[in-house]
ZAVO-825645 format. One record per residue: residue in one letter; x, y, z of N, C-alpha, C in turn. Coordinates in pm, whole numbers, padded with zeros to 5 digits, always signed. Atoms other than C-alpha are relative to their C-alpha. Layout:
N
AXYZXYZXYZ
...
//
This chain:
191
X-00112-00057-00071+09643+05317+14244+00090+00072-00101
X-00097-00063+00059+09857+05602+14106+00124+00013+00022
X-00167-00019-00004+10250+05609+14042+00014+00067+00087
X+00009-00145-00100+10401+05807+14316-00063+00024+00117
X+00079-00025-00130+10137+05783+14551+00038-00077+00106
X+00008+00074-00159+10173+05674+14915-00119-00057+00045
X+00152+00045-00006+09891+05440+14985+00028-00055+00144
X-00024+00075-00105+09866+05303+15349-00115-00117+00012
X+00101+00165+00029+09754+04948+15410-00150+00017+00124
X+00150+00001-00085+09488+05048+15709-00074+00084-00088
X+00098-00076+00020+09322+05315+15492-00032-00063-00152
X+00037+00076+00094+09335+05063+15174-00116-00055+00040
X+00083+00089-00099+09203+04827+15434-00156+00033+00039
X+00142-00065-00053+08908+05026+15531-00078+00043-00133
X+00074-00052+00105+08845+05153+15192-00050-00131-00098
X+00063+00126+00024+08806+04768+15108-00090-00081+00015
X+00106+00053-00146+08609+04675+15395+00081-00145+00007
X-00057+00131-00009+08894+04423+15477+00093+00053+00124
X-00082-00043-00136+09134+04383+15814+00114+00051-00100
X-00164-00083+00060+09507+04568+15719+00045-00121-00049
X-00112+00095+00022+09706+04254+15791+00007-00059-00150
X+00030+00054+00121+09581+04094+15439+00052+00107-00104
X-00096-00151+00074+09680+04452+15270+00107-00017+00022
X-00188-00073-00024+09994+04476+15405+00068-00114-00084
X-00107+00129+00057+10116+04106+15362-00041+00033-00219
X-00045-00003+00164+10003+04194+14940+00059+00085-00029
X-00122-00107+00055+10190+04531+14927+00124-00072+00027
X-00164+00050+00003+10491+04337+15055+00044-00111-00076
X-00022+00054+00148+10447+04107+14768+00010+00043-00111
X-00032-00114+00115+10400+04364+14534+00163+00091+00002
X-00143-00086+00001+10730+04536+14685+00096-00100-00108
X-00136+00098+00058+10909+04170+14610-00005+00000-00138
X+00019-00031+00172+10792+04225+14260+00008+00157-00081
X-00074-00097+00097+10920+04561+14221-00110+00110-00007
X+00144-00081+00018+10530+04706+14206-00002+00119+00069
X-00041-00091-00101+10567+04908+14514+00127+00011+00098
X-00092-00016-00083+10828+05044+14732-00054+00011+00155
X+00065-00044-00133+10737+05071+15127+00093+00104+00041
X-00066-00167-00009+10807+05402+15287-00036-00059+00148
X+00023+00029-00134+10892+05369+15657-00141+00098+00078
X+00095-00052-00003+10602+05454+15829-00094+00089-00049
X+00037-00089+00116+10408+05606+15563-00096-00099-00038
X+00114+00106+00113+10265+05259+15362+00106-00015-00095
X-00078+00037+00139+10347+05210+15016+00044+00046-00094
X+00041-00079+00121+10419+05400+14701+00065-00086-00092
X+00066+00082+00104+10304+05269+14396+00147+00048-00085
X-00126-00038+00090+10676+05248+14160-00067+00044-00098
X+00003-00116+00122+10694+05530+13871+00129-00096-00089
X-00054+00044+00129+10812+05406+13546+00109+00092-00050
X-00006-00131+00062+11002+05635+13350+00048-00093-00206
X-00003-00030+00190+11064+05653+12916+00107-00139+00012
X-00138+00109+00053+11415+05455+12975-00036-00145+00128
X+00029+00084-00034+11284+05197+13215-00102-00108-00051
X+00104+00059+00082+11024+05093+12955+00087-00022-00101
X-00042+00065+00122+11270+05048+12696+00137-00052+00048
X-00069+00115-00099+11526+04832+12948-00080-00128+00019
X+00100+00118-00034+11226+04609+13002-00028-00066-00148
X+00027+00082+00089+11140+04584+12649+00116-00041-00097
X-00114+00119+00071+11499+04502+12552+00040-00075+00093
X-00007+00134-00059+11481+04238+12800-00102-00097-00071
X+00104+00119+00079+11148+04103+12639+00050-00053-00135
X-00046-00007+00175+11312+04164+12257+00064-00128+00033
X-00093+00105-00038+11575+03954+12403-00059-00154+00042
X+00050+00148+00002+11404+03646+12538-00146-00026-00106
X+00075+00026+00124+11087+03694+12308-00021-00012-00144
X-00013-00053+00135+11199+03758+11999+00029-00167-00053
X-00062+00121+00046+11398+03410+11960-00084-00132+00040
X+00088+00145-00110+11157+03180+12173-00097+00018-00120
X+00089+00011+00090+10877+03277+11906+00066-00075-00158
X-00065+00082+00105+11100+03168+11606+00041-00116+00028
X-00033+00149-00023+11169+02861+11793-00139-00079+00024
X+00120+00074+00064+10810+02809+11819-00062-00013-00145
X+00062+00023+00180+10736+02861+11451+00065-00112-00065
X-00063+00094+00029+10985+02637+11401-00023-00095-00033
X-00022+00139-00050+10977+02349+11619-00219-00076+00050
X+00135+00011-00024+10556+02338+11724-00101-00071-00119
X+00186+00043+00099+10265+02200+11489-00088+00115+00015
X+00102-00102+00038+10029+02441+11341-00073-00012+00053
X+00078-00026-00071+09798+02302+11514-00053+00041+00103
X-00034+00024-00147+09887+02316+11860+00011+00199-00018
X-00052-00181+00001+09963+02746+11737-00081+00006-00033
X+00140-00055+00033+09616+02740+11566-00110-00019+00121
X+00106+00006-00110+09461+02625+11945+00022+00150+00041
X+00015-00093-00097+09575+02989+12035-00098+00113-00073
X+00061-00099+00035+09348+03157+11831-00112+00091+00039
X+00060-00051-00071+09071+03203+12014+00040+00133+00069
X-00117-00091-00161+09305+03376+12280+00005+00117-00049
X-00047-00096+00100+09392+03616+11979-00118+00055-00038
X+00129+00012+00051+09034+03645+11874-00050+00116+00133
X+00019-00045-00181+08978+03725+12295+00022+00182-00036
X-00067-00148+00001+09190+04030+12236-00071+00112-00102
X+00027-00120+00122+09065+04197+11920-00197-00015+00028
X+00171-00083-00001+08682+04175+12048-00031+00092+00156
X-00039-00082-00078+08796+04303+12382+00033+00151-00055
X-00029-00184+00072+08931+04638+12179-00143+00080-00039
X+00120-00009+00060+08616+04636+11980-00113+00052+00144
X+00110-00071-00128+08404+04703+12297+00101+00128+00102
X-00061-00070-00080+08646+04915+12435+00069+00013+00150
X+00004+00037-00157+08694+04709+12732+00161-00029+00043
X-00146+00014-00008+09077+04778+12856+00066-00106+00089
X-00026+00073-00107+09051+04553+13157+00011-00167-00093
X+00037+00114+00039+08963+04272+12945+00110-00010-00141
X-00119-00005+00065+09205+04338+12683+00122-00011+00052
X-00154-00020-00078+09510+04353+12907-00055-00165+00014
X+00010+00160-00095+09374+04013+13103+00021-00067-00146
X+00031+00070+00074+09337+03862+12724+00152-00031-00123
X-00156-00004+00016+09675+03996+12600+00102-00061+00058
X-00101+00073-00098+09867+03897+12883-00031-00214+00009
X+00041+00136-00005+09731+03514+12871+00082-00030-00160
X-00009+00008+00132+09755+03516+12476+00207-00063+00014
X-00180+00013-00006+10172+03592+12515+00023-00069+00109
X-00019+00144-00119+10203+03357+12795+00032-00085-00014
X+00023+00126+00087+10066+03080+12594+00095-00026-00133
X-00078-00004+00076+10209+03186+12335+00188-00095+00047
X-00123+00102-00051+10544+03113+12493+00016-00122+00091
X-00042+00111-00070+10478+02844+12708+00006-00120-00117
X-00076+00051+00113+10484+02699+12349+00176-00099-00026
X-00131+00009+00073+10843+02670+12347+00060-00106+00180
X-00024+00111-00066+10846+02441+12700+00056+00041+00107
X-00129-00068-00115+11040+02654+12933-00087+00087+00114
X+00122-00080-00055+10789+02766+13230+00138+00086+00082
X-00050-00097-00021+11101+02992+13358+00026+00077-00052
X+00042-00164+00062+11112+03234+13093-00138+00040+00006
X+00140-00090-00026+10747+03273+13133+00009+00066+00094
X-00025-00056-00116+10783+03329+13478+00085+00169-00012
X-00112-00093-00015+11073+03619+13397-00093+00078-00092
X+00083-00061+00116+10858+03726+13050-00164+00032+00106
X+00130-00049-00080+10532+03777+13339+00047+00095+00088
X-00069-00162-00077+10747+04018+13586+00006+00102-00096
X-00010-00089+00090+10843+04189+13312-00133+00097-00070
X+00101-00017+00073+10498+04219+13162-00063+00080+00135
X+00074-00068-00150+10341+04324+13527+00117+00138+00006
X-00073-00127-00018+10631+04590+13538-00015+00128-00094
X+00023-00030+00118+10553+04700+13200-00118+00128+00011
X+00108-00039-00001+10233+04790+13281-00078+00157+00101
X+00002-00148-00086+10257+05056+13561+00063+00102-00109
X+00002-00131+00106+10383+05256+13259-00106+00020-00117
X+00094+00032+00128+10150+05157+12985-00149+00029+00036
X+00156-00033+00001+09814+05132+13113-00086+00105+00012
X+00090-00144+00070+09672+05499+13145+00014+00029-00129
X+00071-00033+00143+09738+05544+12814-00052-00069-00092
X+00056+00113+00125+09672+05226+12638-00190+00048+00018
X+00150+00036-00034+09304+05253+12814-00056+00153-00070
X+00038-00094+00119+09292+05640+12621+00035-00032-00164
X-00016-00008+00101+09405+05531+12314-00050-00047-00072
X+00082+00053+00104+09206+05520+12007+00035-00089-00079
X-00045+00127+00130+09438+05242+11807-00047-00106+00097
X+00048+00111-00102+09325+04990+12058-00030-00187-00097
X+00020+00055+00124+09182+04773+11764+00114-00055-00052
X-00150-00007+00079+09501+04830+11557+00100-00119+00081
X-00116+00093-00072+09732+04673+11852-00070-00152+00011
X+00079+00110-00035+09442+04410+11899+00055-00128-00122
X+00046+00115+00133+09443+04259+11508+00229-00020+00002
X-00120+00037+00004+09849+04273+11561+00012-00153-00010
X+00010+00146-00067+09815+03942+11754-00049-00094-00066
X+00009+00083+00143+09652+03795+11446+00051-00017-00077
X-00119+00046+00142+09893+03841+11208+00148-00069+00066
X-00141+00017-00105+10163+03790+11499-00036-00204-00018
X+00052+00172-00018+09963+03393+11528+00036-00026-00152
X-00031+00061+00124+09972+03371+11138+00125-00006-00058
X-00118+00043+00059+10295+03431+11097+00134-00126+00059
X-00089+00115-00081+10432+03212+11392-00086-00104-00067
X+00047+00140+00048+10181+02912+11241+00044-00006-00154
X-00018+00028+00144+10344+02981+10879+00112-00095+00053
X-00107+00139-00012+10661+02779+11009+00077+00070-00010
X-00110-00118+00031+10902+03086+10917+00066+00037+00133
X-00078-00044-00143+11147+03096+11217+00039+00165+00003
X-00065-00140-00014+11280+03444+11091-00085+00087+00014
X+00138-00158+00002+10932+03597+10987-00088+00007+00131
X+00044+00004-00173+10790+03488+11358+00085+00080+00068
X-00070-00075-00093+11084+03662+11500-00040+00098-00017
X+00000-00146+00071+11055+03965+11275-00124+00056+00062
X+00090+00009-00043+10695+03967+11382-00018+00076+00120
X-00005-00008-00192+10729+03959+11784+00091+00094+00006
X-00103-00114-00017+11038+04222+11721-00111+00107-00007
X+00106-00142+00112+10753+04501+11503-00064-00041+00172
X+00153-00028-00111+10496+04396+11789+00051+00055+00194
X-00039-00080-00128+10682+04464+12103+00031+00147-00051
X-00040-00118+00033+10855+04772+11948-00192+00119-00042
X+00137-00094+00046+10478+04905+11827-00056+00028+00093
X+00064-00015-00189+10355+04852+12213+00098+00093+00097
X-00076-00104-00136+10652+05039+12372-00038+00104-00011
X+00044-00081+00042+10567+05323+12135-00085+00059+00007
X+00112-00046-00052+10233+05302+12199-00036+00047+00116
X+00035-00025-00148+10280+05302+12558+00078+00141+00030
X-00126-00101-00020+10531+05576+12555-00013+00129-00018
X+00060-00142+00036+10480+05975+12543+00143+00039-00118
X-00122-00008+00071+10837+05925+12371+00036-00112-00146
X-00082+00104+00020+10850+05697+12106+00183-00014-00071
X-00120+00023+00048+11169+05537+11964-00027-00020-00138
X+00085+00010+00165+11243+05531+11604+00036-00220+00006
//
């Protein structure tokens, strides 16, 4: 589904091979989440991002992610931050094949975990809207872009520096790595 577009839930519906009612009732979950807008008789259209709504979102993430990761480097056991490696691992062989679907699903889990670290399942909750909102701007280009890799092995050094124990250099970390993803996602970046 493209930004902008008007999608209607019977011709979703049909192009699913599913009844409407089941369409409709998820666009009007997607509305409550901001995803789509409904257009009176019309259907849905899919919400448009723009340059300064991507960097509102990610100084909402800076803001609750930045400090929650230095409170896991903190306060956590290495070990319990070395179970997420895999997760991290997930991501950078996802790039490696080029597979964007599977990189997003492996990313988005990774930072999840990452913060459910720190004990608080309502900033996840707020840090996952955010991340789903994020993404109606980001994903056509992340899925062209050749650093793919690059953003992948981030998440490795992002894990080694939250399991060094360094509250400031975990922050510093999760600050560089959101700011490198807005950029990336962005036809604008910021300096």
């Amino acid at each position: 589904m493209r930004p902008g577009v008007v999608y209607s839930a019977p011709v979703l519906a049909e192009r699913f091979g599913v009844s409407a009612t089941p369409v409709r009732e998820a666009m009007l979950d997607l509305a409550k989440e901001g995803l789509v807008t409904a257009v009176r008789n019309k259907g849905f259209r899919v919400t448009e991002l723009t340059a300064r709504d991507l960097d509102e979102i990610t100084a909402v993430r800076t803001l609750i992610e930045v400090p929650t990761v230095g409170k896991v480097a903190e306060s956590v056991p290495a070990e319990r931050i070395a179970a997420l490696r895999p997760m991290a691992e997930a991501i950078v062989e996802a790039a490696e094949r080029g597979d964007t679907i599977a990189y997003i699903e492996a990313d988005h889990a990774f930072h999840l975990e990452l913060l459910a670290l720190a004990g608080n399942q309502h900033l996840i909750e707020v840090v996952e809207r955010l991340r789903y909102r994020s993404r109606l701007y980001g994903v056509p280009k992340l899925a062209q872009s050749q650093e793919l890799g690059f953003y992948a092995r981030e998440h490795l050094e992002l894990l080694d520096t939250v399991a060094s124990g360094d509250p400031d250099a975990a922050s510093a970390a999760m600050d560089h790595h959101l700011r490198h993803v807005r950029n990336a996602w962005a036809d604008d970046p910021t300096p």
